[in-house]
matplotlib code that plots the C-alpha trace (Angstrom):
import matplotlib.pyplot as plt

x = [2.0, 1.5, -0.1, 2.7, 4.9, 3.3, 2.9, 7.0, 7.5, 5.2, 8.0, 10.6, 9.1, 5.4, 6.1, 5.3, 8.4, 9.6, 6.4, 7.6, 10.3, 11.5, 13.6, 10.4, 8.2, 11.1, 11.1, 7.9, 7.2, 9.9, 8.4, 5.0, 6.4, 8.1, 5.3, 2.8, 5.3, 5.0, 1.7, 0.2, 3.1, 0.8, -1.1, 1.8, 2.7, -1.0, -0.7, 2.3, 0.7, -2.5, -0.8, 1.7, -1.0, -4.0, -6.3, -9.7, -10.3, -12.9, -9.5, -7.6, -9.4, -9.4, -5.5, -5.1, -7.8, -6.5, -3.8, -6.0, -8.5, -5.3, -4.3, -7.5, -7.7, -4.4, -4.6, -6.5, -4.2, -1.0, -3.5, -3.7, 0.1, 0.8, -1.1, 0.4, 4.2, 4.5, 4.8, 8.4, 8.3, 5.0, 6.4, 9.8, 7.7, 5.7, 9.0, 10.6, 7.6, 7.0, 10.7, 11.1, 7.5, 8.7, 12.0, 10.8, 7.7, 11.1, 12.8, 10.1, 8.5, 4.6, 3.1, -0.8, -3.6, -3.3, -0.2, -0.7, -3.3, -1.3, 1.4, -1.2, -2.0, 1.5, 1.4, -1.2, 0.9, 2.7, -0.7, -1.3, 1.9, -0.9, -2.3, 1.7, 3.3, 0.2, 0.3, 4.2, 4.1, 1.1, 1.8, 4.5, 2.3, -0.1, -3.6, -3.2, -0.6, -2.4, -3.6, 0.3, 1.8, -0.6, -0.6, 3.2, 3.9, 0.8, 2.0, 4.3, 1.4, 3.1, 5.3, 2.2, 4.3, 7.2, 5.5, 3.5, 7.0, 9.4, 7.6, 6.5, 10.2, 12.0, 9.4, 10.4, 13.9, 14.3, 10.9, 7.8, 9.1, 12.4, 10.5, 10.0, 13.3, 14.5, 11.9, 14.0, 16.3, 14.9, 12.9, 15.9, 17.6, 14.7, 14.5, 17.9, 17.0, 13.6, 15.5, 17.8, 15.7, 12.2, 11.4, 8.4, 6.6, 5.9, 2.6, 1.7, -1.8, -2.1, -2.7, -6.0, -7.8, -9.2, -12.6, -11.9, -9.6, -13.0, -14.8, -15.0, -17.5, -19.4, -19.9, -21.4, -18.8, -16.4, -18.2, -19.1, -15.6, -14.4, -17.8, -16.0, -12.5, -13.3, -14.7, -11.9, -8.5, -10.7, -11.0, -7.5, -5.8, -8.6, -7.7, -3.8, -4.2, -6.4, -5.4, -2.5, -5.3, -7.8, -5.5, -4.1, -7.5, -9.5, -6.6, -4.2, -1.4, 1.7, 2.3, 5.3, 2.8, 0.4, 2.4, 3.3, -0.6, -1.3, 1.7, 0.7, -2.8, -1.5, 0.9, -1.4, -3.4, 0.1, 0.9, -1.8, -2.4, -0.6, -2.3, -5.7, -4.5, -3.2, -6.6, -8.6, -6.7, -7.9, -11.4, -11.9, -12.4, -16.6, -15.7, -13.0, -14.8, -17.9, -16.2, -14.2, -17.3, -19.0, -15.7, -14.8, -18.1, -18.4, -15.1, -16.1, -18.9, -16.9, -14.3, -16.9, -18.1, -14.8, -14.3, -10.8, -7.3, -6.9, -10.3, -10.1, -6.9, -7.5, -10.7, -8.7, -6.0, -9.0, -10.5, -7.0, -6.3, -10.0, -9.7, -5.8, -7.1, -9.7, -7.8, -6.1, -8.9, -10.6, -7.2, -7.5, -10.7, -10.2, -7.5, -9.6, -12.3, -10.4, -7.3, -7.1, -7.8, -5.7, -3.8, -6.8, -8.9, -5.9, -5.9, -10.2, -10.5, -7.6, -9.4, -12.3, -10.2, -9.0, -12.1, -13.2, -10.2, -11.3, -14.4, -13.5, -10.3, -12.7, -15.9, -14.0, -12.9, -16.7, -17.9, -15.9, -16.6, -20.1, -20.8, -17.6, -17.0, -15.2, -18.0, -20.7, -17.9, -16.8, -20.7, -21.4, -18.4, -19.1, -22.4, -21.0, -19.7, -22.9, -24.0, -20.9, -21.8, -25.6, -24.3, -21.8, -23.9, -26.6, -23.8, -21.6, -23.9, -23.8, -20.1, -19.5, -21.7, -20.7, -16.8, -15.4, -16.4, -14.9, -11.8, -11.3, -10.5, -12.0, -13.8]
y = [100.5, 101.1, 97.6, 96.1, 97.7, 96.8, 93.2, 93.6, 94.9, 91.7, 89.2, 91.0, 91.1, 91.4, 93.5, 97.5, 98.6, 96.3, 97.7, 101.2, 103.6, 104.5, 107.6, 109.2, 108.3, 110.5, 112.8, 113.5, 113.0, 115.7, 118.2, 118.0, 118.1, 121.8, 122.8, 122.2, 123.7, 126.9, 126.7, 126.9, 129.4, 132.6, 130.2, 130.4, 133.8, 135.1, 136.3, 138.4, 139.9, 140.7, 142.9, 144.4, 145.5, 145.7, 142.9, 142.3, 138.4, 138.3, 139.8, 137.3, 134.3, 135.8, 136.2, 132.5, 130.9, 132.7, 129.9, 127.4, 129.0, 130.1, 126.7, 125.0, 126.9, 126.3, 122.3, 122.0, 124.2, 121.7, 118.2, 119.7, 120.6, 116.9, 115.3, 117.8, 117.9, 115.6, 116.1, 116.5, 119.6, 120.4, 120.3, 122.2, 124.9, 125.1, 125.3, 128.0, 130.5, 129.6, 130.2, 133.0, 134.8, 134.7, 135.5, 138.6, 139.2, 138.7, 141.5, 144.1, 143.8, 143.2, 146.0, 145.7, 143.5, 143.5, 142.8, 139.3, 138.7, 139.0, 136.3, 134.4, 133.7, 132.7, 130.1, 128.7, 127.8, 125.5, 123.7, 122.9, 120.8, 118.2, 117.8, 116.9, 115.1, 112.7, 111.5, 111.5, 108.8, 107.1, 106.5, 104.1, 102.0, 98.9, 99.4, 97.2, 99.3, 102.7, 103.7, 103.1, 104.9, 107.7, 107.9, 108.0, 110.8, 112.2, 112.2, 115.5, 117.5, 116.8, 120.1, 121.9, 120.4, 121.9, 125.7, 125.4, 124.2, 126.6, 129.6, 131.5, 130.7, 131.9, 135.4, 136.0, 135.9, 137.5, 139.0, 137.2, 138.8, 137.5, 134.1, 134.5, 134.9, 132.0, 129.3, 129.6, 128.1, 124.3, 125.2, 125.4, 122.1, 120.3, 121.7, 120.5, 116.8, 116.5, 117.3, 114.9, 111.9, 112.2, 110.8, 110.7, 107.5, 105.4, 104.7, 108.3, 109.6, 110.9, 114.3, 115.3, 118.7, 121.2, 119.9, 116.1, 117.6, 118.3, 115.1, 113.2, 116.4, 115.1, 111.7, 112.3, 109.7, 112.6, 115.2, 112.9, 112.0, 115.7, 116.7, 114.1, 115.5, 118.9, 117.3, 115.1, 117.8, 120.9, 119.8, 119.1, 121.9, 124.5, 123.6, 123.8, 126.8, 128.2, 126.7, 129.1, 131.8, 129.7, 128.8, 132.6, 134.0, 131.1, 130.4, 133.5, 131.1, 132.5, 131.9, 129.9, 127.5, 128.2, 126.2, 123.6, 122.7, 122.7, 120.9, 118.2, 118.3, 118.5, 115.8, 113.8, 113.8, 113.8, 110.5, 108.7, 109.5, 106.6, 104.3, 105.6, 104.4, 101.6, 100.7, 101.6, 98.8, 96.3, 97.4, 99.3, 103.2, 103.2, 101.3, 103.9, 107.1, 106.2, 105.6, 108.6, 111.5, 109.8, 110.5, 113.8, 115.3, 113.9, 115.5, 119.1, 119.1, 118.5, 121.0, 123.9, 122.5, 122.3, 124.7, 123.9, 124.0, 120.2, 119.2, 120.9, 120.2, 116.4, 117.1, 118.5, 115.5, 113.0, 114.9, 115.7, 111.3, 110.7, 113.1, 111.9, 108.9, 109.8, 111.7, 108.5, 107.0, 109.3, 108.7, 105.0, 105.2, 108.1, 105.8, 102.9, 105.0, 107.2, 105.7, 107.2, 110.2, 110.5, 113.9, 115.8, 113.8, 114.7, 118.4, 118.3, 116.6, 118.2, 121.6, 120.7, 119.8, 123.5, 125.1, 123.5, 124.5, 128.2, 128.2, 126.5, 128.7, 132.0, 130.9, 130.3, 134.2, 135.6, 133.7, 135.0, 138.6, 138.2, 135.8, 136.2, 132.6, 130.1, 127.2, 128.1, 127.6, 124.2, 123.2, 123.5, 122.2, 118.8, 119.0, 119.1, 115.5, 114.2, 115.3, 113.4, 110.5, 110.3, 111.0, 107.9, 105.8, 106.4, 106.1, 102.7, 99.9, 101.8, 102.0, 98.1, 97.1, 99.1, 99.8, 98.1, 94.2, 95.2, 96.1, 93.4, 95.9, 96.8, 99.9]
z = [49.4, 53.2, 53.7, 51.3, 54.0, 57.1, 56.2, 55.7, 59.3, 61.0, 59.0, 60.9, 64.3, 65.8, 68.7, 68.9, 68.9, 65.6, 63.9, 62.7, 63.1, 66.4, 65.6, 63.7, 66.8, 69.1, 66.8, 67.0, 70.5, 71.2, 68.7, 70.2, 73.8, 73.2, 71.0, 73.7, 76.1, 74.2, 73.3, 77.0, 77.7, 78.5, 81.1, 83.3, 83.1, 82.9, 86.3, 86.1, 82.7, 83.8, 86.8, 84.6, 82.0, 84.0, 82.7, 83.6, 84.7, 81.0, 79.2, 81.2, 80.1, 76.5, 76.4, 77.3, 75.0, 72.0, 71.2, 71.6, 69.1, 66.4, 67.2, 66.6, 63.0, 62.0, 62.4, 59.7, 57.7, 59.0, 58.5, 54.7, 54.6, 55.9, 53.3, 50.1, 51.2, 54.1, 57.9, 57.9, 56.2, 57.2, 61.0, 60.3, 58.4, 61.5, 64.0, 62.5, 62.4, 66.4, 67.2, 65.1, 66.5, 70.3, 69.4, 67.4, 71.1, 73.4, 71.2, 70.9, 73.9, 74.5, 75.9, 75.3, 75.7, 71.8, 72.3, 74.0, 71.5, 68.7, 70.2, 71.7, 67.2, 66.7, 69.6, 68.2, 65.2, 67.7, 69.3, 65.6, 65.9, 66.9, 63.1, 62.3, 64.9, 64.9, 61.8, 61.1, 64.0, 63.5, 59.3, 60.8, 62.6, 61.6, 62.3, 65.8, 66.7, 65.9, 69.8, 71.1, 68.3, 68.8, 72.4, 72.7, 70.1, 71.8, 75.0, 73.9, 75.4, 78.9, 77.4, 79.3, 82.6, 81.4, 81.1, 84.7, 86.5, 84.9, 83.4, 87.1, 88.3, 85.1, 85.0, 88.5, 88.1, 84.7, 84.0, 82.0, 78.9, 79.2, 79.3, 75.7, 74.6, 76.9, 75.4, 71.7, 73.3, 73.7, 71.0, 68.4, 70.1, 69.2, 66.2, 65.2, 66.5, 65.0, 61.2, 61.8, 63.4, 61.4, 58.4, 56.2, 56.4, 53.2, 51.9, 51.5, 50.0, 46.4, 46.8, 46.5, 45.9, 48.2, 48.1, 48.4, 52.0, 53.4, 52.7, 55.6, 57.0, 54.5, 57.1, 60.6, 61.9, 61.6, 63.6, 66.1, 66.6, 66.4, 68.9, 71.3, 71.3, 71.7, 75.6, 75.9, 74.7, 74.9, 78.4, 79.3, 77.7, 78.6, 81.9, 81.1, 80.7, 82.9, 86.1, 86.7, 87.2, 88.9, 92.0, 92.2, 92.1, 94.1, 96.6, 96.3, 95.9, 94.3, 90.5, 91.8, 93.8, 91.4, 88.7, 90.6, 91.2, 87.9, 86.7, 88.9, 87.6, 83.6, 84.3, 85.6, 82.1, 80.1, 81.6, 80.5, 77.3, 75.9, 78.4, 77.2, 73.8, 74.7, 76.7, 74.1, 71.9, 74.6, 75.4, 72.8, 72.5, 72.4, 76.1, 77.3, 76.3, 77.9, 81.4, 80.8, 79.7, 83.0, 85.5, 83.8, 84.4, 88.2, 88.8, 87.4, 89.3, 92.6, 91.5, 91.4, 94.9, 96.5, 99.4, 100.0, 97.9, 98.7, 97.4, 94.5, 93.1, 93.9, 91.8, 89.1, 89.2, 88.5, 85.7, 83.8, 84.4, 82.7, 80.3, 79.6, 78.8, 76.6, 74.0, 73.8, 72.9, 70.5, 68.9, 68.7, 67.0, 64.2, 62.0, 62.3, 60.7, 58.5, 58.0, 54.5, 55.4, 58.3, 58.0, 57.7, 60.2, 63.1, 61.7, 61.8, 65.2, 66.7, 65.6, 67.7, 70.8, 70.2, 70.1, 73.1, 74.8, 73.6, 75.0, 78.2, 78.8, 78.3, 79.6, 83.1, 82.5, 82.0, 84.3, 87.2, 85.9, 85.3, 88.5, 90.9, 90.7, 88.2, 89.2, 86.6, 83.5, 85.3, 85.5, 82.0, 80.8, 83.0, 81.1, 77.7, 78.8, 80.0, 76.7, 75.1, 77.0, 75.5, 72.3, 72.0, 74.0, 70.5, 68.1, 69.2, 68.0, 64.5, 64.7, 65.9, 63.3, 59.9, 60.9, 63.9, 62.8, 59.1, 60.1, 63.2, 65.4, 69.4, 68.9]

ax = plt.figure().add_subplot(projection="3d")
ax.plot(x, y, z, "-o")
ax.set_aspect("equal")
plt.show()
């Protein structure tokens, strides 16, 4: 039916934008965007938290890589929603517990390091917006179309922007609780839009049971693909998150200026996203990744070697860009892979991004307590991508050869 479909689209016009549905990719663009905004939320505000309830910098870390961790766990849950009742539902389902959570935090008050743990598991319901928003784009799109599709609905995680410009400025005007309350705000607008632009794609898959979800672990295509992500996304939104409490700490900048270095960082990554994908179409992902592992780690390395504010935040711009662009690419090779299992591909691999968010987020936070210094959690994490980097280099061949020539598409 999908293929039936698609070959109906390419008689009406060849171009991108004639390809799918335009409304559904806005839709879920904006949906991703505030998700992410909120997801990354206690980033921004982990300053003013950690004074008003005394955290430790390990407790620090902890409180921001939570989200990523809940959200990392709860991907798969949404990629197995998407595929059972569809990612329209699957992402209003997933609004209304986010809006409803920090409404209930902004109310109540959080008080406790507990406290901020328990939220930090109900943002996470918004970072697994990525195992919804992806697909409900992507199931729009031809197979040559699949990295722009996915790269444009994925650029939503430019909401982290949103949370490092606005979140210090709004906590020191009103407070960092009262931050809560005011994010329900957008949240609900979108909300509205996103129920009346989106639509379910045709071509859906036959629902399946439980077991036959979890297949493609059964192929070591899949963990190699979800190994790669959790460098590329763990990377960028470990860093999202973090960065507020690296320049404050490192540079005792102000959470205002603190947040406008790492939106510029974050931005930087959000930006090209879509060009990654859109790259990866031309070149190839195998091609992209490869450069991207290589730059990521060399600009890691020079962050936890930078002496000054300048040298590292220009260290930090170049790893969010290579790192940008690689989530892009991962992205343009899963549906070329597993294009019938794409719902719970985007819930597995976006799982892995999360978890290496989680460890990068709290790593950074034991190592300054154990060591006084963020640079040993910024050396190993540049490792992880030199690993990344052997690792594809042994796997491409295998991939051109049994999947990328079969389907006619650059891998």
């Amino acid at each position: 039916m999908a293929t039936a479909f698609w070959e109906a689209r390419r008689q009406e016009g060849s171009g991108f934008w004639s390809s799918g549905h335009t409304p559904t990719l806005i839709a879920a663009f904006l949906y991703f965007d505030l998700a992410f905004m909120v997801w990354v939320l206690l980033g921004p505000l982990a300053p003013d938290i950690a004074a008003a309830l005394g955290l430790s910098p390990a407790q620090k870390g902890l409180m921001v890589a939570v989200p990523t961790l809940a959200g990392a766990a709860l991907r798969v849950v949404n990629g197995l929603l998407v595929d059972r009742i569809g990612p329209k539902r699957s992402g209003a389902i997933s609004q209304v517990v986010v809006i409803a959570g920090l409404f209930a935090a902004w109310a109540m008050g959080v008080t406790s390091f507990a406290g901020t743990l328990v939220l930090g598991v109900i943002l996470g319901f918004a970072g697994a917006s990525f195992a919804i928003a992806l697909p409900l784009a992507s199931r729009w799109y031809p197979p040559e179309h699949q990295g722009k599709a996915m790269g444009l609905a994925g650029m939503g995680n430019s909401g982290t922007v949103l949370a490092a410009l606005f979140a210090p400025a709004l906590a020191k005007l009103f407070g960092w609780n009262a931050v809560l309350g005011l994010a329900c705000i957008p949240l609900t607008i979108v909300f509205g839009l996103y129920m009346g632009m989106a639509k379910d794609p045709p071509g859906a898959p036959a629902a399946k049971s439980l077991a036959e979800y979890l297949t493609p672990l059964k192929q070591a295509d899949a963990w190699w693909l979800m190994g790669f992500y959790s460098v590329t996304f763990g990377g960028f939104v470990g860093l999202a998150a973090s960065l507020p409490i690296y320049f404050t700490d490192r540079f005792a900048l102000t959470t205002i200026h603190a947040g406008y270095a790492t939106a510029a960082c974050v931005f930087a990554g959000s930006l090209v996203r879509p060009m990654g994908g859109a790259l990866a179409d031309a070149i190839g992902g195998v091609k992209a990744l490869m450069a991207v592992f290589a730059l990521a780690a060399l600009a890691l390395v020079g962050v936890s070697l930078s002496a000054t504010f300048a040298a590292a935040l220009a260290c930090f711009v170049i790893a969010m860009l290579a790192l940008g662009v690689g989530n892009g690419a991962v992205f343009q090779l899963v549906p070329q892979r597993f294009a019938a299992e794409i719902g719970v591909m985007t819930g597995l691999v976006g799982m892995a991004g999360g978890v290496g968010g989680f460890y990068l987020a709290s790593s950074l936070g034991l190592a300054k307590q154990w060591t006084g210094s963020f640079a040993p959690g910024f050396l190993i994490f540049a490792g992880l991508a030199l690993v990344a980097l052997v690792g594809l280099a042994l796997v491409k061949a295998g991939w051109r050869a049994r999947w990328g020539a079969a389907e006619g598409v650059r891998i």
